[in-house]
C-alpha positions as CSV (number, residue, x, y, z in Angstrom):
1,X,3.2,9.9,6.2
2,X,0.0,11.3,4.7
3,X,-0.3,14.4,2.1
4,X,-3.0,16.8,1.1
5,X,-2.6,14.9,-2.4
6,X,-4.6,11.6,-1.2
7,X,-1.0,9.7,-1.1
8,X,0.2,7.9,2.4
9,X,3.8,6.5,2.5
10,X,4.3,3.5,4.7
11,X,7.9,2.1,5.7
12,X,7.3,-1.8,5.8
13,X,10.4,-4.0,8.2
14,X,10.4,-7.6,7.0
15,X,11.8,-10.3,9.7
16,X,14.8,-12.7,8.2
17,X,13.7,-15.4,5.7
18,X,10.1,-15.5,5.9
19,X,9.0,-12.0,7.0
20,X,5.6,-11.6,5.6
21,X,3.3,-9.1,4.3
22,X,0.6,-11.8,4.3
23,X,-2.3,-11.9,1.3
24,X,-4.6,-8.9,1.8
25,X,-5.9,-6.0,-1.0
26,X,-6.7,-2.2,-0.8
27,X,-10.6,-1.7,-2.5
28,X,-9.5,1.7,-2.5
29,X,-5.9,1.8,-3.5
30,X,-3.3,1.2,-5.7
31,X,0.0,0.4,-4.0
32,X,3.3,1.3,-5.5
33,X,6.3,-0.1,-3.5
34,X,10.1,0.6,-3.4
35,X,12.8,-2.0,-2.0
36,X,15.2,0.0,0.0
37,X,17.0,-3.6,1.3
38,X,16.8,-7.0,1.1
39,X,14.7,-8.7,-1.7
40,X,11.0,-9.3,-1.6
41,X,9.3,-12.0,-3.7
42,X,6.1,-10.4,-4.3
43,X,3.0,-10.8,-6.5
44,X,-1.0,-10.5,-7.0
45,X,-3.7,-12.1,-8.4
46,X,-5.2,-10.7,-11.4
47,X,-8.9,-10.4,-11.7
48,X,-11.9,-13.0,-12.9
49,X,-12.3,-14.3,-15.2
50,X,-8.4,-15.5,-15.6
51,X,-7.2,-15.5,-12.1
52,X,-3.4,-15.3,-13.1
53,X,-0.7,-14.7,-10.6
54,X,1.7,-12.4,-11.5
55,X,5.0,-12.3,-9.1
56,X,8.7,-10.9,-9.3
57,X,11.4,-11.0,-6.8
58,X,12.7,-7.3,-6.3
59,X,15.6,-6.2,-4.9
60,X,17.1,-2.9,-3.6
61,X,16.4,-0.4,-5.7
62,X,13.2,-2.1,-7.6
63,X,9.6,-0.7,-8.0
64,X,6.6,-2.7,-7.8
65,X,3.1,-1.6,-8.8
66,X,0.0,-3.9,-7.0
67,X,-3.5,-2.3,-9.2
68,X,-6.1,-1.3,-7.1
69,X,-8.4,-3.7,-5.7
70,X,-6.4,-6.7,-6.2
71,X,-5.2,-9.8,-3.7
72,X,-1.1,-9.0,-3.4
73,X,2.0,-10.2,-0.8
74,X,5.4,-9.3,0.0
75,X,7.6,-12.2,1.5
76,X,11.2,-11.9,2.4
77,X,13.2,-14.4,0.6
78,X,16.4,-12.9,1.8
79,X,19.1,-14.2,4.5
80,X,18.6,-10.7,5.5
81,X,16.0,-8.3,7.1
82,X,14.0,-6.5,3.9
83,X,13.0,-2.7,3.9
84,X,10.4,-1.4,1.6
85,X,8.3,1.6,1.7
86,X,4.2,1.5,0.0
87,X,2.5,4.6,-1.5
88,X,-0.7,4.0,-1.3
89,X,-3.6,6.4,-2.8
90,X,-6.2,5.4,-0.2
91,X,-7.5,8.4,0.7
92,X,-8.6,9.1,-3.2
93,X,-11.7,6.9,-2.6
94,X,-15.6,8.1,-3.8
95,X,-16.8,7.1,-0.7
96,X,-14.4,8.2,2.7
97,X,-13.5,5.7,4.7
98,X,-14.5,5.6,8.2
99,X,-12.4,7.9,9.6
100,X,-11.9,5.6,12.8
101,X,-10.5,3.3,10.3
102,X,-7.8,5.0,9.1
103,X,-7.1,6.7,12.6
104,X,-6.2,3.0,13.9
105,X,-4.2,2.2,11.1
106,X,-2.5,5.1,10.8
107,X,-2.0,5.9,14.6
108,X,-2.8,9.5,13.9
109,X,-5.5,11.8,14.9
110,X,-8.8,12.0,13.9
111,X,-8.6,15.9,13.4
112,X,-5.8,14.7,10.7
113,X,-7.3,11.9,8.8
114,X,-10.7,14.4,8.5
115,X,-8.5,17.1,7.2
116,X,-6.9,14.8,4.7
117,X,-10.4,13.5,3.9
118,X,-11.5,17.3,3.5
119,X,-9.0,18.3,1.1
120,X,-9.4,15.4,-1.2
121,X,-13.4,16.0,-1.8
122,X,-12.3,19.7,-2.6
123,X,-10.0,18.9,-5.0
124,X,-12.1,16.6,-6.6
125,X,-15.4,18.9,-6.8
126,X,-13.0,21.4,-8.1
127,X,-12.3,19.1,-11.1
C-alpha cells in the first residue's frame, strides 16, 4: 500500500523457525516495523566508524525502527510463522527512483508509482 505522503506499507510472512528477511538496506528509507505475530530477532549495523550491531527480539505488538541507509534483518526465531508489516518512506528520496524499480517491486503500475513520485516533488517545492 502506497500514499500520496511518500509512505508504502508492506505485510512481510516469515516461514517457521528460520524465515528470513536476509541482510539488505534502503539508501532511501527508513523502515519502521510492527510485529503482528510470532517474534522476530531483528537488528542493524550502525555506521563507520564503530560498526556496532544493535538487535532485539520483538514480539507481537512491538515496534522496531531500522535508520535510513543502514544494513538490517528480520529472522523468525519462533516455533511459529511471524507476521510483520514495514513502513517504509522510500518514495521521500531527492533523487526518484527509477520508476521501473519500484513498479517491479511493488507489482503496481507505472501510471501509479509516477503519480506518487509526482506528488512528493510538489510537496516538497512547496516547502
Amino acid at each position: 500500500l502506497n500514499s500520496t505522503l511518500g509512505i508504502s506499507l508492506a505485510r512481510i510472512d516469515y516461514a517457521l523457525y528460520g524465515g528470513l528477511n536476509p541482510l539488505h538496506t534502503h539508501p532511501h528509507a527508513t523502515e519502521i516495523l510492527f510485529v503482528l505475530e510470532g517474534s522476530l530477532y531483528v537488528g542493524f549495523v550502525t555506521s563507520n566508524p564503530e560498526n556496532h550491531l544493535i538487535t532485539k527480539v520483538l514480539n507481537p505488538g512491538d515496534v522496531f525502527v531500522f535508520p535510513v541507509g543502514l544494513i538490517h534483518f528480520q529472522f523468525n526465531v519462533g516455533k511459529t510463522k511471524a507476521v510483520a508489516f514495514a513502513g517504509l518512506s522510500i518514495f521521500g528520496s531527492q533523487q526518484p527512483i527509477n520508476p521501473d524499480v519500484l513498479t517491479k517491486a511493488f507489482q503496481v503500475d507505472k501510471s501509479v508509482v509516477n503519480y506518487l513520485q509526482k506528488q512528493f516533488l510538489l510537496k516538497i517545492k512547496l516547502n
